[in-house]
N, C-alpha and C positions, 0 to 999 in steps of 0.2 A: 152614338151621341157622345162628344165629348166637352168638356170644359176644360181650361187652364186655368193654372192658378202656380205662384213661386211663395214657399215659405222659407223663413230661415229667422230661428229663433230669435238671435240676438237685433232683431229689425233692421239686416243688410240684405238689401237684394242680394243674389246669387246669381243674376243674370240670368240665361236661358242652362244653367246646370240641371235643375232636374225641373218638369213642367207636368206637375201633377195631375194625373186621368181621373177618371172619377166614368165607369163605366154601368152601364145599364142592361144586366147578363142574367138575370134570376131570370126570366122567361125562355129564354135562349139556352143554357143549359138545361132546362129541364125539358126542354123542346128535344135536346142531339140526348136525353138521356132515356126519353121515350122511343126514340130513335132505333138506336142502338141497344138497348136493354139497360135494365138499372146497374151501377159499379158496386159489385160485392163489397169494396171496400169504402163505400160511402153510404152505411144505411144508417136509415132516419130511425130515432126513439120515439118521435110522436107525428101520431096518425096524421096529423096538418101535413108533414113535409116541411114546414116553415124551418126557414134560417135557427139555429138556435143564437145566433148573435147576427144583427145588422151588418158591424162593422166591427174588425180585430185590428188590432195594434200589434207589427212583428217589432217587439224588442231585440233584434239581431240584425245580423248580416249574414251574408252567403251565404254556402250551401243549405245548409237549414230556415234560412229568412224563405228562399223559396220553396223548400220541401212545405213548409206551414200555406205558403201563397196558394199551394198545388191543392191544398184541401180545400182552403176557403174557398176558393174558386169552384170543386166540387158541390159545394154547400149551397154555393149563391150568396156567399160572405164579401162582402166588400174589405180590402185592406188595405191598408196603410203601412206602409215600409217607413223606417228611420236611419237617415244615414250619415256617415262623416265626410267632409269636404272631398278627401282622395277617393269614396265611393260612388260621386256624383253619379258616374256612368255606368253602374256596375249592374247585372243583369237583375238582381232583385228587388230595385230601384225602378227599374223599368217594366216590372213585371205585376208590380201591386197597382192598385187604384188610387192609392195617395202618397204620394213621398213627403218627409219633413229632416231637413236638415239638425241635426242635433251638437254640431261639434265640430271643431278642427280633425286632423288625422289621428292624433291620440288620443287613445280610446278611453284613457281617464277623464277623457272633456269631450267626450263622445258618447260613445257604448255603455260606457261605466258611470256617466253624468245622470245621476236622478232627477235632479230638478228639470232640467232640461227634458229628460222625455217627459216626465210628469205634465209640465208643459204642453209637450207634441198631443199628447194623449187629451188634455183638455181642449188643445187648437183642433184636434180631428175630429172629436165627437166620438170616439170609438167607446163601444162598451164592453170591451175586454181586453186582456194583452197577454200573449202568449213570448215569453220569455225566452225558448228556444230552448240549446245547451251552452255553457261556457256565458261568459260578465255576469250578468246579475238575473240569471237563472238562479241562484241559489241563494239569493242576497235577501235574508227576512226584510230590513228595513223598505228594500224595492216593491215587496209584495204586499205590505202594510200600505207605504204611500199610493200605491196604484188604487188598492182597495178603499182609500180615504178617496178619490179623486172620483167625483160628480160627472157622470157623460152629459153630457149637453142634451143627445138626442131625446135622451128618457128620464134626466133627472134622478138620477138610481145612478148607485153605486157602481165603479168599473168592476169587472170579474179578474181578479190572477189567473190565469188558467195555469195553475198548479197548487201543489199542494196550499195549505195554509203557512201564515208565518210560523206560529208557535210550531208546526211541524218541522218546518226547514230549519229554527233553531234548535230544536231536540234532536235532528239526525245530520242538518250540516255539519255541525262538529263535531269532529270525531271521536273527542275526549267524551263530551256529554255521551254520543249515538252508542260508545261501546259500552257505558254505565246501564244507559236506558237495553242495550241489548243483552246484555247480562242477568239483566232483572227479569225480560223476557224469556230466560231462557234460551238464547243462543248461543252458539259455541262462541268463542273471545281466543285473540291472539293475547300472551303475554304480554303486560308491558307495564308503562308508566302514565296514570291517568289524569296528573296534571302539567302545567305549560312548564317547557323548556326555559331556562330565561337566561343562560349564559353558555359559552364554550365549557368551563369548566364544569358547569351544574350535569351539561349533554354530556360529558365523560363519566360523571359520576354513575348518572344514570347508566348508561350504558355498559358499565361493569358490571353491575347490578344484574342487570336483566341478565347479561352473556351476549357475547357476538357470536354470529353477527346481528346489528340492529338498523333496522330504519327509521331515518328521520323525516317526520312528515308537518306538512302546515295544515295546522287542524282545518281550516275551512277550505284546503286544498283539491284537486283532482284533476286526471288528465295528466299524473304525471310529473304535475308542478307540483316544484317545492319540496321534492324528494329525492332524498339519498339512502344508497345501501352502503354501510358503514363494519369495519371486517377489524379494525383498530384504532385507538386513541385519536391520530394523527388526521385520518378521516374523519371521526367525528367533530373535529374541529373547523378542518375546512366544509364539512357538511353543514354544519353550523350558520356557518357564514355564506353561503349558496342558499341554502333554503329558505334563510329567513330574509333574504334580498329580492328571491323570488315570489315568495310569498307574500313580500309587502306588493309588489308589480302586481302580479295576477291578480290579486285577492282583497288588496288593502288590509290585510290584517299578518302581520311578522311573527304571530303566535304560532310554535311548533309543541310536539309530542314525538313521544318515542318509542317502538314497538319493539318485539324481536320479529327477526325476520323467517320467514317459514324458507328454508333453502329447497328448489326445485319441486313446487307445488303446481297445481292450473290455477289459472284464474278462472274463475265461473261463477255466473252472475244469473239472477232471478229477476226477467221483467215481470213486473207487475201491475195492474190500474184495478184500482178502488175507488168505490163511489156509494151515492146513496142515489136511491128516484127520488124522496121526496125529505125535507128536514125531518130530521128525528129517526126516520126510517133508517132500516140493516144496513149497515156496512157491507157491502160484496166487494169479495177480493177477487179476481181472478188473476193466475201464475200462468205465464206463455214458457216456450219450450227455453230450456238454461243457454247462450250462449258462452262459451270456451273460447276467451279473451287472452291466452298464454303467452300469444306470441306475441312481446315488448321491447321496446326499445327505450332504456333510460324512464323506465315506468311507462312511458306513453305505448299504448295498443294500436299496431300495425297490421294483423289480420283476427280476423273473429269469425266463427262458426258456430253453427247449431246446425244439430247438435252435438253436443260434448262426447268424442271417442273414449272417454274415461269414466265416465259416469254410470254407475249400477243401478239400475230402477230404485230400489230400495233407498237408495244415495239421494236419489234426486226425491222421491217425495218425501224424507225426512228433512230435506230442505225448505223444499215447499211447505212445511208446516212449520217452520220455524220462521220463514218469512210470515207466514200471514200470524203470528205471534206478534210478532215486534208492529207488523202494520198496525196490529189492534190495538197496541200497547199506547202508540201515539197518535190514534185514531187519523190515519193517514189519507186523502183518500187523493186522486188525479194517478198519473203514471209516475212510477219510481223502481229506480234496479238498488236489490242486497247482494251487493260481489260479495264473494268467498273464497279462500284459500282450499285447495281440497290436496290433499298429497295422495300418494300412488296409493295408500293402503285404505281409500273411499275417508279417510277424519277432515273436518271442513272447519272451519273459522271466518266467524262475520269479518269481514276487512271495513266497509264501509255501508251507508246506502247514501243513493244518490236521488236527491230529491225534484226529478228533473227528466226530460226526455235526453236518451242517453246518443250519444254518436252511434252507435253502430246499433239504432234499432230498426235499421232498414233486415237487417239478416231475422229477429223476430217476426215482421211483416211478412218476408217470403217461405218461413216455414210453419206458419199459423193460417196458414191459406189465407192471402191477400190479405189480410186485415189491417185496417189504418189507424195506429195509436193516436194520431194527431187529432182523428176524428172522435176516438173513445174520451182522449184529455178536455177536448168542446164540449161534446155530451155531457160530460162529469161536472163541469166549471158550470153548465146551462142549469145545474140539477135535474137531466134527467138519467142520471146513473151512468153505469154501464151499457152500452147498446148490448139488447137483448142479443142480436145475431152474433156476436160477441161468447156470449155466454151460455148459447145453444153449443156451440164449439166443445163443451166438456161431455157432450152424448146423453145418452140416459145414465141415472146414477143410481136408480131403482135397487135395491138391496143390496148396497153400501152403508159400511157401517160409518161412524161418522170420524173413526181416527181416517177412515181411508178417502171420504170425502175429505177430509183435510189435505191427505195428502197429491191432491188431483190436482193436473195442471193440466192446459191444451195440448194433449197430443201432436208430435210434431209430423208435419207433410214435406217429406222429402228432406235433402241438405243444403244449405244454405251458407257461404263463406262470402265475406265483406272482406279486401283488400284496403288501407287509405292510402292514398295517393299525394305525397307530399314534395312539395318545392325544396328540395333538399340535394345535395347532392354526396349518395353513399360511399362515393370510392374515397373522398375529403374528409369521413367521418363526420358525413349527415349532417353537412354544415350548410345553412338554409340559403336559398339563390332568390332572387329577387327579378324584377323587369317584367317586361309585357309578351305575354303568352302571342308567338309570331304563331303559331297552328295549332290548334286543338281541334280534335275529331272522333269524338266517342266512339266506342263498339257498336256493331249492331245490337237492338235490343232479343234476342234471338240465336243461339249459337249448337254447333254442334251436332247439325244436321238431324237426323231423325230422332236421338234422344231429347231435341227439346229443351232444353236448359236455356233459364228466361237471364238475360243481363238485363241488370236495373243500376242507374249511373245521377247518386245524388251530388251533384257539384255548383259552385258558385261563379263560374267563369265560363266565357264565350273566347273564341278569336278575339287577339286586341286588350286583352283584361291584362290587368297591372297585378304582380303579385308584389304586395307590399311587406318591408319591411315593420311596418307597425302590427300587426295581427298575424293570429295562426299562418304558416304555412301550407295548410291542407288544402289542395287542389279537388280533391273530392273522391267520394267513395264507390268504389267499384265492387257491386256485389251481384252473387251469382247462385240460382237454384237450381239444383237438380232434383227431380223426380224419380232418380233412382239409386243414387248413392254417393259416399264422398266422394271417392276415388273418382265417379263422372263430374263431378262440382269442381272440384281440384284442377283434372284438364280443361275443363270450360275457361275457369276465370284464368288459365294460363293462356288462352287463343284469345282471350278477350282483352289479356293486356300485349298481348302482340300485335291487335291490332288497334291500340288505345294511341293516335297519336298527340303525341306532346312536342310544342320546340319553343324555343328560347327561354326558357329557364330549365335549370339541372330537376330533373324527379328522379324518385325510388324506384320505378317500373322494374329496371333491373334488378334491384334487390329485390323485390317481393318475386321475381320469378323465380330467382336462386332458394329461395328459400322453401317455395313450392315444389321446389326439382329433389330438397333432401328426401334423404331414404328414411329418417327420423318423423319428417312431418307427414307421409305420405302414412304412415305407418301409426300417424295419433301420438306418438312418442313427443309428446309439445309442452315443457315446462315454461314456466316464467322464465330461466336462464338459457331458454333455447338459443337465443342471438347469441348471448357471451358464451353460451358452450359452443356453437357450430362458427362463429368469427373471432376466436379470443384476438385476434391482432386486426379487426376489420376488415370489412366486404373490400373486396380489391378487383372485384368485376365477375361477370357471369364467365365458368370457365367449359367451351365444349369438349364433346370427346372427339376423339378423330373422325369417327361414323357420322355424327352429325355434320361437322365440318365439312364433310364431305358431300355429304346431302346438299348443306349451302351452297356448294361451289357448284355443283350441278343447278340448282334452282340461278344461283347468279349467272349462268355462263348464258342460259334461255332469255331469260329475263333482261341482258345486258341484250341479247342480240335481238328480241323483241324491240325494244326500247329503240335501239339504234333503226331498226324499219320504221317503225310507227314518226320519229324524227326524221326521215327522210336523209339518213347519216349515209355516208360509204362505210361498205361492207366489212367488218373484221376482217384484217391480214386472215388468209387460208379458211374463211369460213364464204363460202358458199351464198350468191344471192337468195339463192329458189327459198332457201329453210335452213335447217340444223345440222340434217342429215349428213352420217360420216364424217363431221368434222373432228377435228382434234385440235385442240386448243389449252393453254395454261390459265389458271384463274389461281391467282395469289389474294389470300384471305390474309389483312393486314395491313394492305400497302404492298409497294415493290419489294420490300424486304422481310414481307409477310410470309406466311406458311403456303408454297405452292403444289397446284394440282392439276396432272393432266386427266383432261375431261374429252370425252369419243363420246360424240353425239350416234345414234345409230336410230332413227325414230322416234318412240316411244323411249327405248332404253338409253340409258346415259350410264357409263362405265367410268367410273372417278379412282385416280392412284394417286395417292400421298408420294412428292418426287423429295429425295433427298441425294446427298452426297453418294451414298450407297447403293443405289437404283433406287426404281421408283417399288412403292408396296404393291401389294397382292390387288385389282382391283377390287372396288365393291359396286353392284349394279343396280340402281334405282328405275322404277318404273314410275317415267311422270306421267300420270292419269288426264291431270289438267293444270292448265294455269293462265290466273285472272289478270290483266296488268292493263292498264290505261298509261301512258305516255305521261299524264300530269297527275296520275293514281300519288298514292303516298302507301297505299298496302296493296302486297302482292297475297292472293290469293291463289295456291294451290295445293294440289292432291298428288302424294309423293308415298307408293304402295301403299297405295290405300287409303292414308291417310293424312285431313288435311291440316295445311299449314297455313298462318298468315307471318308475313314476312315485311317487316317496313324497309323503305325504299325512304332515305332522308336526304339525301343531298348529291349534286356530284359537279365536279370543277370541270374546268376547260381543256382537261388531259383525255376527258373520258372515265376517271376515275369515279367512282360511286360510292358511298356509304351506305351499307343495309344494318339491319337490326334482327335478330331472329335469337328467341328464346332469352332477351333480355340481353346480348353480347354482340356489340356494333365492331362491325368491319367496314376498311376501308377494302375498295374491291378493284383490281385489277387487270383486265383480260386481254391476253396477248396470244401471239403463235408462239409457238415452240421455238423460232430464229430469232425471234424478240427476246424471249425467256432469258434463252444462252447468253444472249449479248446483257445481258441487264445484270449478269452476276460477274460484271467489271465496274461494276459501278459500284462505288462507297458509300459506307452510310452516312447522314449526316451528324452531325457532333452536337452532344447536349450543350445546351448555355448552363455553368456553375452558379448557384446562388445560395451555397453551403454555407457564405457570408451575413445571407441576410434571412431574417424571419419577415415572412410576409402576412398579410391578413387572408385565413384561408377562409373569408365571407367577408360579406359585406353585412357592416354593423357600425358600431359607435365605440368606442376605444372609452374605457370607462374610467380602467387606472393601471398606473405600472408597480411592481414591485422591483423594481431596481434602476439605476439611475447609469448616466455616462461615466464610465470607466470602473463598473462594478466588475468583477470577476464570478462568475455562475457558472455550473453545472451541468450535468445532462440531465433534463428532468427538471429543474428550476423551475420557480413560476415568475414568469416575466410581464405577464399583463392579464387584463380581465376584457374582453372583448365580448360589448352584447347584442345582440340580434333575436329579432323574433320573442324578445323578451327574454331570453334566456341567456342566462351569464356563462360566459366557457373562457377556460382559464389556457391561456396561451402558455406553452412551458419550452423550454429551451431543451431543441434538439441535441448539441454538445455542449463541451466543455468550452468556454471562453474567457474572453472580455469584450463589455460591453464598450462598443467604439462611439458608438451616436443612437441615442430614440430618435428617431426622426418624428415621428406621427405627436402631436399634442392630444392630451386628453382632452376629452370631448367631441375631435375632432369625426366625424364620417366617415370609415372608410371604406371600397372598394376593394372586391376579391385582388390578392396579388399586390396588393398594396405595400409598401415597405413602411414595417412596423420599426425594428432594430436590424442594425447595423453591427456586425461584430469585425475586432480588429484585425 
């Protein structure tokens, strides 16, 4: 049964943009859940079953707007999405039971506008609102007014589902959270414990302490608003960066100062506390520590649990130091205590985060299935902690009570979260924008009889628009194993081989490269892992010959598949019937790429690396199997033994093909051997020079220059502030010059490639 209905705050139609559902599903879920058996990660606190809320209110967007929809719907919770005009279409809009427009495309008049959803939440009737992570997940004032705001349905008060305000002021900010952590008894980074308030004051300080120091925006996170600062000259321009970000992200320009802990892990304690009834115990319960190290520019790119670094002993002296600080500020809903921990097990509170964290999908799959989103309802409902919840800690029967402190939920299995971001690494992770032309998750499933589950939280379908106004994150891709890293590791490496993505630039290649070092593979994963293993940037995924070769055998099949299944004419000297005894060249690259003669012979395929000097020794693969559909986009097969997926992206009117395999795209070429010889009188083509001009390597908003027509600059200068994605990056001058023409005006939009300056 459905109803229609169009809201939109400010009292303008919106036309047919979003046409709110309103669906009638409590009988019908518990109908497919009788069905099917009950979902371990949906259990109920009280013996009714009953909804613990009617109706929830998602203060977010994407990925997470729907992870939260995923529960209520579990529950029999009816909800309500909120969205901005460029999200009209976006799948978590269309996945709730009521949309209401809150705002234009910026998210300070959108996401970040209180009154406005304070509004939405009075127009829905809803009697709670769960906040998400990232805008005003963290924002005391959001959580006050929500809690001030009368539901229609019942006349009673909306629920926050999170913590309290006075809680999110005592540990949102970092200056307060490390005073209050101090007093509790947790370990503290050195530093400076009140606000920054000029360049010079941030130098001063920063003497003090010793470098290196980081500059951070107290109600900061994720990354924003932080710099690692090594001399004077940086702390200056850190200065100036972080407190412009800080104002963007956060609305608040207030910084602090740390020292920085050099090549530490990051590792972090989830946690959810709560009571069953007013007045009643505080229950904390600690889930398995997730090892957050690997960063980029502060922001966390993969996460695991659990921690290869971590000493039992380590980890429950943690775990008691967290349920310190939770009691200190009587905390209760879900919240993670990151910590610095260096190689010799010493740890330092960095933050806590008052809030359900991004990467608490990897807690969910190594606490056996368990749903925070459903424990944060519970908590907000007041009925505690779910018990099944807190069965998870075993019998604790003749434990003494330092050691009951120190107990968390034992972890099940390994668990690593990838994010997946609209960026492009080879550009220096400069963020791409435009409408996702193919998107095709993994199977949920991988790995053949080991069993390793992929689970893929994301906010976009085929067709979705990645906008420059908000995050980049395309979504999380996380992967469990049942038996160990090293099997979790190669899982989520096949699951992003076969992850596909096109029209906009993502990371897939880098996170595979990074998964392929002998460092990570090994646990060896500090905070400066990216700046130790890229100090000059990711410049593409690089194979060995071996592999290469392997490819060129899988493309040479695969091309000649392709070509049947299209009803093509046959490869020069390849055989209608099949494969068999052919001999053929497959150039990885393009025509002036790396070539290979490939000897079909059955099953076996013999591949030599051909150069000026002869051709190499060959090597001989046994193709077991392989999967390929004509309009497929991944190649599936078994290559001795083991298998591959291999993406098939594109291919022109030559015959020419582009594959993807282990994160490193080739274009792919297959000819005879007479074709071969003839092709190596052919030239190569000539680069176009643009040594002249500075272009814009993203697209973004051109914010200011620091030098004008006919300055004379440096290498290394700074010539503009270009921003995107919110995030300010300082354009600097490749050589030595003079400036000929800025062409681009400040304020102006601009597109990748765009001509910035002009030199003479």
């Amino acid at each position: 049964m459905f109803s229609y209905a169009i809201r939109h705050l400010n009292g303008r139609s919106l036309g047919n943009i979003q046409a709110c559902r309103h669906r009638y599903h409590y009988s019908t879920s518990r109908l497919l859940a009788n069905i099917h058996g009950s979902d371990s990660s949906v259990i109920d606190t009280n013996p009714n079953n009953a909804p613990a809320f009617q109706k929830i209110l998602v203060a977010n967007r994407g990925e997470i707007a729907r992870r939260i929809i995923r529960t209520c719907k579990k529950e029999s919770i009816k909800t309500v999405a909120i969205y901005s005009t460029t999200d009209s279409k976006s799948p978590h809009v269309k996945e709730a039971d009521e949309a209401i427009c809150v705002g234009p495309a910026a998210s300070s008049a959108s996401y970040l506008n209180i009154d406005n959803i304070c509004k939405a939440i009075e127009m829905s009737g809803a009697e709670a609102v769960h906040p998400g992570y990232g805008f005003l997940s963290e924002n005391a004032e959001f959580a006050r007014r929500v809690e001030e705001t009368t539901a229609e349905a019942t006349g009673k008060g909306v629920k926050f589902i999170g913590p309290s305000p006075s809680a999110i002021i005592a540990m949102g900010d970092k200056i307060t959270s490390k005073k209050i952590a101090k007093e509790s008894g947790v370990n503290i980074i050195p530093g400076y414990d009140g606000f920054v308030t000029s360049q010079d004051h941030a130098v001063t300080i920063a003497n003090e302490i010793g470098y290196p120091v980081m500059i951070k925006a107290t109600s900061g996170g994720g990354g924003k608003g932080m710099r690692i600062c090594y001399n004077d000259a940086q702390v200056r321009e850190g200065f100036l960066l972080s407190t412009a970000e800080a104002k963007s992200f956060f609305n608040d320009e207030h910084l602090f100062i740390e020292k920085f802990i050099e090549k530490p892990h990051h590792i972090e304690i989830q946690l959810l506390a709560g009571r069953k009834e007013v007045g009643g115990e505080l229950e904390i319960l600690c889930f398995p520590e997730r090892d957050c190290s690997i960063q980029r520019r502060n922001q966390k790119v993969i996460e695991e649990s659990p921690s290869s670094l971590l000493k039992e002993e380590t980890r429950a002296e943690m775990v008691r130091q967290v349920k310190r600080l939770v009691r200190k500020v009587n905390y209760t809903s879900a919240g993670t205590v990151e910590f610095l921990v260096d190689k010799d097990q010493n740890f330092f509170f960095l933050e806590m985060n008052t809030r359900l964290q991004v990467e608490h999908p990897v807690t969910e799959m190594v606490s056996g299935d368990i749903d925070l989103v459903h424990g944060m309802i519970s908590v907000a409902a007041g009925n505690g902690i779910p018990s099944s919840f807190m069965e998870k800690l075993g019998d604790q029967s003749g434990l003494s009570l330092e050691q009951k402190e120190g107990l968390s939920v034992p972890h099940h299995g390994y668990a690593i979260e990838a994010r997946i971001y609209a960026e492009d690494p080879v550009r220096g992770f400069l963020p791409s924008t435009g409408p996702l032309l193919e998107y095709i998750e993994p199977a949920q499933t991988i790995d053949g009889n080991n069993s390793c589950k992929v689970r893929v939280d994301s906010g976009v379908v085929s067709g979705s628009i990645i906008s420059q106004f908000y995050d980049p994150m395309i979504s999380k891709l996380i992967v469990h194993s049942p038996h160990s890293r090293k099997n979790a590791i190669h899982a989520l490496q096949k699951a992003l081989d076969s992850y596909v993505i096109s029209g906009v630039g993502h990371n897939s290649s880098f996170l595979l490269d990074v998964l392929r070092q002998d460092s990570f593979i090994a646990g060896d994963t500090p905070t400066n892992f990216i700046q130790l293993h890229y100090p000059d940037g990711f410049s593409g995924v690089s194979l060995s010959i071996r592999e290469k070769s392997e490819l060129a055998a899988i493309a040479c099949v695969a091309g000649k598949m392709r070509g049947v299944a299209l009803d093509r004419p046959p490869l020069p000297c390849l055989p209608e019937s099949g494969v068999e005894s052919s001999t053929l060249v497959v150039c990885l690259g393009g025509l002036f790429g790396t070539p290979f003669l490939v000897q079909c012979c059955a099953e076996k395929i013999h591949v030599s690396e051909m150069s000026e000097d002869g051709d190499r020794e060959p090597r001989t693969f046994l193709l077991d199997r392989i999967e390929f559909e004509s309009n497929a986009r991944v190649i599936s097969v078994r290559v001795n033994g083991e298998d591959r997926f291999i993406q098939f992206k594109s291919e022109d009117s030559t015959g020419s093909f582009l594959i993807r395999s282990k994160g490193a795209d080739f274009n792919v070429i297959i000819m005879s051997p007479e074709e071969y010889k003839l092709s190596r009188h052919m030239h190569e083509p000539h680069q176009v020079d643009n040594t002249h001009l500075i272009l814009s390597p993203m697209p973004g908003t051109l914010i200011s220059y620091s030098v004008n027509d006919g300055d004379s600059v440096v290498d290394g200068q700074d010539i503009c502030i270009v921003e995107a994605m919110k995030m300010q990056n300082i354009i600097r001058s490749p050589r030595s010059g003079v400036i000929k023409k800025c062409h681009a005006a400040v304020g102006l939009s601009l597109m990748t490639d765009e001509v910035i300056v002009e030199y003479e």
